[in-house]
N, C-alpha and C positions, 0 to 999 in steps of 0.2 A: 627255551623257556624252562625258567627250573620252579619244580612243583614239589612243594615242602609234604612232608607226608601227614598223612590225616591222623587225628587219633578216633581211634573209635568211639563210640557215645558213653561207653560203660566205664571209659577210661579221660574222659573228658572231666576237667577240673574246672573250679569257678575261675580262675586266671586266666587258662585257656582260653575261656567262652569270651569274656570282656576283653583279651590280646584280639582274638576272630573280631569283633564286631567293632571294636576302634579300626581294626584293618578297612573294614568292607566300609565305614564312614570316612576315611581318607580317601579310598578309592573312588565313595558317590560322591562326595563334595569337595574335587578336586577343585583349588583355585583357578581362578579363568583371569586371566592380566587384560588388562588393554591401554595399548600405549599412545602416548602421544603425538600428534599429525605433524607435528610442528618438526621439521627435521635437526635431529643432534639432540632432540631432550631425549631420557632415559627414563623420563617419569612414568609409572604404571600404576594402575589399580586395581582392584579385585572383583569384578564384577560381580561374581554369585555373592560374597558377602556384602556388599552393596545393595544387590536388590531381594534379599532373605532380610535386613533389617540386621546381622550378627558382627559383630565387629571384626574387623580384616584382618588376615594372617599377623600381618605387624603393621604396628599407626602409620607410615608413611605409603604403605596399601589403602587408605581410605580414599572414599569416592565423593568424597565433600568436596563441592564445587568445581567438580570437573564437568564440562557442555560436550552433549551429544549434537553432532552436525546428522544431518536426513541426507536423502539421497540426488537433493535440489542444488549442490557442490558439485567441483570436478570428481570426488569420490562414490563412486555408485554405491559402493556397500556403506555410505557413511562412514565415523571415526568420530573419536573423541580428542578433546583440548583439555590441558589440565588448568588449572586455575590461574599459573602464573604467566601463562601466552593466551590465556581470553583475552584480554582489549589490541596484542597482535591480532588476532584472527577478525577482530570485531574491523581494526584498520584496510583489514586484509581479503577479506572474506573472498572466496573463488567462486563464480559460475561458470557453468560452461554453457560457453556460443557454439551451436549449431549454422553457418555460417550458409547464405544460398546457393554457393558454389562447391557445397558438398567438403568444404572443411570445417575444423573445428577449433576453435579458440576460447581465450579466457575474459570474463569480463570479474576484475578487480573492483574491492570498494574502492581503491587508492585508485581510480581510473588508468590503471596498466593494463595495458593487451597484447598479448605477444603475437609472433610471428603466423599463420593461419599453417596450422595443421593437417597431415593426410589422414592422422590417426590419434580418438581419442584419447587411448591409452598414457601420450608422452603428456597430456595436459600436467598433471601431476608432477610426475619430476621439473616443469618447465617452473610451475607456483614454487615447489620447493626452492629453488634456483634462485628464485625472484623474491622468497624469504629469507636465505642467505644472503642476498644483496641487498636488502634491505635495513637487514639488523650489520650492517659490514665487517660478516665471516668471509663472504666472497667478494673482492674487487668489481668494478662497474663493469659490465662486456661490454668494447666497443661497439661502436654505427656499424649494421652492414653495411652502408655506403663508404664505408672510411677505407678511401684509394691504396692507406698501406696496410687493411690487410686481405685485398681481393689476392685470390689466387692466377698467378701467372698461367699464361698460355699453356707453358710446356709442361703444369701442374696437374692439368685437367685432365678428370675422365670423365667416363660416362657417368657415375653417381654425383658429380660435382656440380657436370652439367645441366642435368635432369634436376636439382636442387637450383642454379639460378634458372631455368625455363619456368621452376614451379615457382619460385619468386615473384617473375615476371608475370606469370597467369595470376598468380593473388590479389598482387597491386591492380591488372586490371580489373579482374573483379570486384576490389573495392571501389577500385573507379566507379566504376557502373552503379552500383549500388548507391555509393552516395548521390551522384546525377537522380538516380530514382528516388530516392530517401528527401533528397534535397524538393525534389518537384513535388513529391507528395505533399510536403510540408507547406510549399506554395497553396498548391489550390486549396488545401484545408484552409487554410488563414484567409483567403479571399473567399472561398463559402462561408466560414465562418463570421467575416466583416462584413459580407453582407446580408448575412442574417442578422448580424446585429444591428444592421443598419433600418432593416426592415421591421425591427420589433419595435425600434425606438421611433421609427415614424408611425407604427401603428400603435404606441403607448401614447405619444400625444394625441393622436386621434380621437382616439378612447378618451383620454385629458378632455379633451374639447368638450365632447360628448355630453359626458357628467359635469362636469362644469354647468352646461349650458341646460340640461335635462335641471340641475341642483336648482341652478339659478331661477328656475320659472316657479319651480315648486315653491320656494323661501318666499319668494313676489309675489305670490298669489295671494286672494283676499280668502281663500275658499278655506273651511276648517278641513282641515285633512284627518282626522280622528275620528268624522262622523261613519261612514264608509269603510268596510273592511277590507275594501282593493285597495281604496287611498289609503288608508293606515300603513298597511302593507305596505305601497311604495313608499312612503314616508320614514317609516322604519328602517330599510336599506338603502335609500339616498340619499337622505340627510340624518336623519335616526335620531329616537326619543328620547334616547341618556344624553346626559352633558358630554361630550365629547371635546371641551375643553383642557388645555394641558395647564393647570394649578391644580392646587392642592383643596378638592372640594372639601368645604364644609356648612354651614349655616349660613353665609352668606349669597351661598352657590342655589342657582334657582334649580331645583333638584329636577330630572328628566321626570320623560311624562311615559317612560313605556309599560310600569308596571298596570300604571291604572287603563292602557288603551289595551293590554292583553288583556285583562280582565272585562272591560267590557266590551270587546267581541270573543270571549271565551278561549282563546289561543291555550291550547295546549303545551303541556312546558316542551314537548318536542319541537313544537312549531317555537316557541321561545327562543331555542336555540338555536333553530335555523337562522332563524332572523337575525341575531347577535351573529352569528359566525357570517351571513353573507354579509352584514355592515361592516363589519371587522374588516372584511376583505377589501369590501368597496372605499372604506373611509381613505386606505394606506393607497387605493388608483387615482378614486376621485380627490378635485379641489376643494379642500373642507375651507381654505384659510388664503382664498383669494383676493386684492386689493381691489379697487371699484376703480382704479384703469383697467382691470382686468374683469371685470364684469361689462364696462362700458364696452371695450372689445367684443367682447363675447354676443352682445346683445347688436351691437353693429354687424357681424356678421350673422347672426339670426334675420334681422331684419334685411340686410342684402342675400340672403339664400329664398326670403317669401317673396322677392321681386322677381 
């Protein structure tokens, strides 16, 4: 290390001073590059001048619109894409699979997956690989199944070996996995069918229900307004707004809830209870049922008192 010599302070110049302290700010705000993931670009940025807000050593140093990737990619320390290979990366994007047979693999937006890995370190060069054959700087790599380019008998060693055995234990285990993947997928679908099946027989029920609960109410000769219980069910069963679908106005016989809150004192809390369970009820229950379908309804009323 060669170490320039000092001048003493008595002999220290203003040139001097300002030569020292332009040094010692080169030295604290050295630029920091960071390059692009995308393999064969050469584009770089400047990070500290980026994130200080100061404009970059030179314009083609600026960090305008280059994406930061996190550490949820095959890259654990993350990495940067410059502007002009974002919607590559966007087509592209890498995850890495943690696989149940303790290897590790890529899951691609372009649904590519490569080979199942011992180690995840090679994920990386394998995406690289697979971005050069995509953009076509590298030709297609043949099938490993393609008979001419399996290696001959008298080819083989032990690492060659040991690479088709691990082959062979991959595809098994995806075997297995799918069979498991596959059945899980079954019995969801048939709990799920028939839960659905069972809501929608207990959603007619319920239909029924209110229908035929509505129906006695409307038939009755009885005032329901007088009574703060009856109001009350009348409010959430059939309910005292117009609940018709036109466009009210003057012609529309205006509901009657304002004046039954008023005289049984109903609190606007209580007001909105009422509104919110009608609400609920009107969209279960039958507001807008035909009179075959009352006559039904009333037929089996009458055959359920037998």
């Amino acid at each position: 290390m060669i170490l320039e010599p000092r001048a003493p302070l008595t002999e220290l110049t203003e040139d001097q001073l300002t030569s020292l302290y332009d040094r010692v700010d080169a030295f604290t705000n050295r630029p920091s590059y960071r390059n692009c993931l995308i393999p064969g670009c050469m584009k770089q940025f400047d990070s500290i001048s980026w994130m200080s807000g100061d404009p970059p050593p030179r314009p083609e140093l600026s960090g305008k619109g280059w994406h930061t990737l996190g550490s949820g990619s095959i890259f654990p320390a993350g990495g940067h894409i410059c502007p002009d290979h974002a919607p590559l990366l966007r087509e592209h994007f890498p995850r890495r699979l943690q696989l149940p047979n303790g290897r590790w693999s890529i899951d691609c937006a372009c649904e590519w997956t490569p080979t199942p890995q011992r180690w995840h370190g090679v994920l990386k060069a394998l995406w690289e690989q697979h971005i050069l054959t995509v953009t076509d700087v590298l030709p297609e790599a043949p099938p490993l199944t393609d008979p001419e380019h399996r290696t001959p008998l008298a080819d083989l060693d032990d690492n060659t070996l040991a690479e088709l055995y691990d082959r062979l234990w991959d595809a098994e285990g995806e075997l297995v996995d799918a069979r498991e993947a596959g059945r899980a997928v079954f019995l969801a679908y048939e709990q799920q069918r028939k839960l659905t099946g069972e809501q929608a027989t207990l959603l007619a029920s319920v239909h029924n229900a209110l229908y035929s609960l509505r129906s006695n109410l409307v038939k009755s000769s009885r005032d329901w307004s007088l009574e703060r219980t009856d109001a009350w069910l009348w409010a959430l069963l059939v309910g005292w707004d117009c609940e018709e679908e036109h466009q009210h106005g003057e012609d529309c016989e205006p509901g009657a809830f304002d004046d039954v809150a008023k005289a049984h004192r109903w609190s606007d809390i209580r007001i909105e209870l009422a509104r919110k369970h009608r609400s609920v009820l009107a969209q279960a229950g039958p507001n807008d049922e035909t009179e075959a379908a009352a006559a039904r309804a009333a037929m089996l009323d009458k055959d359920a008192r037998r």
